[in-house]
FILUM-395555 format. One record per residue (C-alpha): x, y negated, z negated; residue in one letter. Coordinates in steps of 0.2 Angstrom, whole numbers. Example, Ala and Ser with C-alpha at 12.3 -4.5 7.8 and 13.67 -1.06 7.14 Angstrom:
2
R|62|22|-39|A
R|68|5|-36|S
This chain:
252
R|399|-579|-409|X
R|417|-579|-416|X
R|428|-573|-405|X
R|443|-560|-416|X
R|459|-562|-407|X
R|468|-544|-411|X
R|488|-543|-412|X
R|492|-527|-415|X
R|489|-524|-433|X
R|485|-542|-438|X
R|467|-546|-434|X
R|465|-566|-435|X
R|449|-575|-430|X
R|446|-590|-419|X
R|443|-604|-432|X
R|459|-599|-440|X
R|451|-588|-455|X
R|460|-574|-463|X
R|455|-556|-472|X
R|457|-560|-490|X
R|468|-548|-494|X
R|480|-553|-480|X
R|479|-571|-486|X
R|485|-565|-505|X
R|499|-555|-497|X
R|504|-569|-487|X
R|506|-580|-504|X
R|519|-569|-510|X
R|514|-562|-527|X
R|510|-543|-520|X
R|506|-531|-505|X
R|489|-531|-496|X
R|485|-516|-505|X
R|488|-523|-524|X
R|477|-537|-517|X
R|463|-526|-511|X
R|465|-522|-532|X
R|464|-537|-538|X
R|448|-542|-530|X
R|440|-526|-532|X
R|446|-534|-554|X
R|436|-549|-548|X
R|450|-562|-553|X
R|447|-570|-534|X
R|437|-583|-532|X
R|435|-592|-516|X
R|431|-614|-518|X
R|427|-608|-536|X
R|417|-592|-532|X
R|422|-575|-537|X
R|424|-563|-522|X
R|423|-544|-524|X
R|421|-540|-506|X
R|436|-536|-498|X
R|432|-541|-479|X
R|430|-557|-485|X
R|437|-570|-471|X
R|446|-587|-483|X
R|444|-602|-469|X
R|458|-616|-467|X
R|453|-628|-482|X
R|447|-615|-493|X
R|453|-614|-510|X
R|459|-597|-518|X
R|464|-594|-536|X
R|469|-578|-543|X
R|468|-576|-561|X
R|464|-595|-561|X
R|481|-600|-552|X
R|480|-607|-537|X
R|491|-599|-523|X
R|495|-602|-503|X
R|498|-594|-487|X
R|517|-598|-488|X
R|529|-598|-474|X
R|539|-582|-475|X
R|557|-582|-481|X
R|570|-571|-479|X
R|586|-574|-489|X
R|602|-561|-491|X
R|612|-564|-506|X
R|629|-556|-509|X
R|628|-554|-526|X
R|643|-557|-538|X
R|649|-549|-555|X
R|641|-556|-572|X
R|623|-561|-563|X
R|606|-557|-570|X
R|594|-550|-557|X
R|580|-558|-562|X
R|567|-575|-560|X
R|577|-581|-577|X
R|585|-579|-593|X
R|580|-584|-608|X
R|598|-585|-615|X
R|602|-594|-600|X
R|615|-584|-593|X
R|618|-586|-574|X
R|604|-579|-563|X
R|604|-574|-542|X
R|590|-588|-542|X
R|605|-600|-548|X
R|612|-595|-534|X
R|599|-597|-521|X
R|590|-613|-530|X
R|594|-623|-513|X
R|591|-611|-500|X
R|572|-614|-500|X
R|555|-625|-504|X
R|544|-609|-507|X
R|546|-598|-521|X
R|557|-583|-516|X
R|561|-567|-527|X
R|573|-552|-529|X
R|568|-535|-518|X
R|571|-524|-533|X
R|586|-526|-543|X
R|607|-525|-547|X
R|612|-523|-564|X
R|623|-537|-570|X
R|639|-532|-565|X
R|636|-523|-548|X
R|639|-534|-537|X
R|633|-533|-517|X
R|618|-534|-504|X
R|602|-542|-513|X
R|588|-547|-502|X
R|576|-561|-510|X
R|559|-567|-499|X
R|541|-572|-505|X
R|536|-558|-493|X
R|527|-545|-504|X
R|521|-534|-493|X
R|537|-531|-487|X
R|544|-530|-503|X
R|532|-518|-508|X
R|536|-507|-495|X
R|555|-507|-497|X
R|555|-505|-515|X
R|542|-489|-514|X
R|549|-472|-519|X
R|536|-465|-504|X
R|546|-474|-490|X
R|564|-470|-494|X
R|574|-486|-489|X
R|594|-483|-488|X
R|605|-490|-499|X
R|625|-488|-498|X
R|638|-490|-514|X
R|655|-496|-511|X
R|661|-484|-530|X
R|678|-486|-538|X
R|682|-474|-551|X
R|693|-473|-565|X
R|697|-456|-561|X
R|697|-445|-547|X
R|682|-438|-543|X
R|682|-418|-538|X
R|673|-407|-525|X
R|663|-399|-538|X
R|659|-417|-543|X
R|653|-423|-525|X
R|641|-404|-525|X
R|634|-411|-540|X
R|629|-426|-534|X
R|624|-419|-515|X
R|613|-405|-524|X
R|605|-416|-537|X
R|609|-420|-554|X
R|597|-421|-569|X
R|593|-437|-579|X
R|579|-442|-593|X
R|569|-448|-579|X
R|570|-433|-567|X
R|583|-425|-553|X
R|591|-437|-541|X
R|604|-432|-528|X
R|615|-443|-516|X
R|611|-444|-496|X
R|629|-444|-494|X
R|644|-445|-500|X
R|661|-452|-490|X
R|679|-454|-494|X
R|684|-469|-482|X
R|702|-464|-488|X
R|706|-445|-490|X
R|719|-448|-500|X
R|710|-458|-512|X
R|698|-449|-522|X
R|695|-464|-534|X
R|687|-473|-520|X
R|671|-466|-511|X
R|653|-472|-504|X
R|638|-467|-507|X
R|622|-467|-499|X
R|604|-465|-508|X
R|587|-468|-505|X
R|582|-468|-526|X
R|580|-485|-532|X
R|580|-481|-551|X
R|587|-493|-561|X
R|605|-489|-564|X
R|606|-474|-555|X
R|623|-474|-550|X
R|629|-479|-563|X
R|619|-464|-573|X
R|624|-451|-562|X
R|641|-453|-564|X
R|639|-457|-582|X
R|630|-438|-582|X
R|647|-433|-573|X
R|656|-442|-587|X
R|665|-452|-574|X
R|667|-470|-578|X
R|666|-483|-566|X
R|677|-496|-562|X
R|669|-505|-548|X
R|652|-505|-541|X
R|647|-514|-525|X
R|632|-511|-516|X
R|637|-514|-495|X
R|620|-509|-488|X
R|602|-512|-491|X
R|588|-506|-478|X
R|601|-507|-463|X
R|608|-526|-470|X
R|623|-526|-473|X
R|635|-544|-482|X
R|647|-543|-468|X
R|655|-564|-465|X
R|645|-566|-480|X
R|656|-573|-496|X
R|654|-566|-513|X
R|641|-578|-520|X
R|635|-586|-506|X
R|619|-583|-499|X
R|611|-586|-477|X
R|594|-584|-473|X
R|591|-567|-461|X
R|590|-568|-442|X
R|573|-567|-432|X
R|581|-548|-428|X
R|585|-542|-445|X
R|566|-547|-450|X
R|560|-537|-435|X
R|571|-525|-441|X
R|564|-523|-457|X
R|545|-524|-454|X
R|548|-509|-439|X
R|554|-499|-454|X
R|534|-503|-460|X
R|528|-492|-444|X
């Protein structure tokens, strides 16, 4: 008999086999539970086998394809970029304009992507991995992951400004209020920060577009607790053993 070796969640047995599922998320391309969708789609196959059964154990050796590529169990990497002005968040560009994996190209073996997204020319904390389970779940609207704005404004922004964006304001896609909002100088009411769990695309930027504020700088300092502290703009370091513990305990 095969003797399964529980670790809290992870369930691995003996001979090294792992639950298909948890072998597609370990390649990177999606969470455990888009993998359960796949296979319930039938684009799996195992050593050239189509699997539809999600208890399915994949053995050291076997080979897995979805939707006819091939993928691997990847080691899993963690990279914090502080992102500059005038970059693309995204894989490439056709009309190759300068990307956050230009950046990164060096960092790592294993193909790594962005954990959502920063318009072109907000600049700030982007966290890259090949980890999708994890990205899954810090990108989801359900689990509310933090995020602070470093904002400059070209003009003063009011109380009544800062109720509007504490009470909610309304945009084509819905209402969306901040978590906070902070002057770090009282006196300067053209600087502030802003802390929100949304992760629409633009959505600063929107709200204060709705508040016909226009914004002079926009910086994103915090992302799920990381923050780009000794970090240069442009320059990238893989994450500490503690700040990846930090981020999967958010999972729990």
């Amino acid at each position: 008999m095969v003797r399964v070796i529980k670790r809290g969640r992870n369930i691995r047995e003996s001979d090294g086999s792992v639950r298909l599922n948890r072998y597609i998320a370990s390649s990177g391309i999606c969470s455990r539970r888009d993998a359960d969708e796949l296979i319930s789609q039938g684009v799996v196959e195992i050593n050239g086998k189509k699997v539809t059964e999600f208890g399915t154990q994949v053995k050291p050796g076997d080979s897995v394809k979805v939707k006819g590529k091939t993928i691997k169990n990847e080691r899993r990497v963690y990279i914090l970029l502080n992102k500059p002005k005038d970059t693309l968040t995204t894989m490439d560009d056709p009309e190759g304009r300068r990307t956050v994996m230009d950046l990164v190209r060096k960092a790592t073996k294993e193909r790594i992507f962005p954990v959502g997204r920063l318009d072109r020319n907000t600049t700030g904390v982007l966290l890259l991995t090949n980890d999708g389970e994890l990205a899954a779940h810090l990108t989801h609207p359900r689990y509310q992951i933090k995020k602070v704005y470093e904002v400059k404004t070209d003009t003063p922004v009011s109380e009544e400004a800062v109720k509007k964006l504490l009470e909610g304001i309304e945009l084509e896609d819905g209402i969306t209020k901040a978590d906070s909002v902070d002057f770090p100088n009282p006196g300067f009411k053209n600087y502030l920060h802003i802390e929100i769990h949304s992760g629409k695309n633009r959505i600063i930027r929107r709200m204060f577009e709705a508040l016909n504020i226009g914004i002079i700088k926009l910086d994103r300092i915090s992302f799920a607790g990381l923050t780009k502290k000794n970090l240069a703009r442009g320059r990238w370091r893989h994450l500490t053993t503690r700040e990846v513990g930090w981020l999967k305990m958010s999972k729990k």
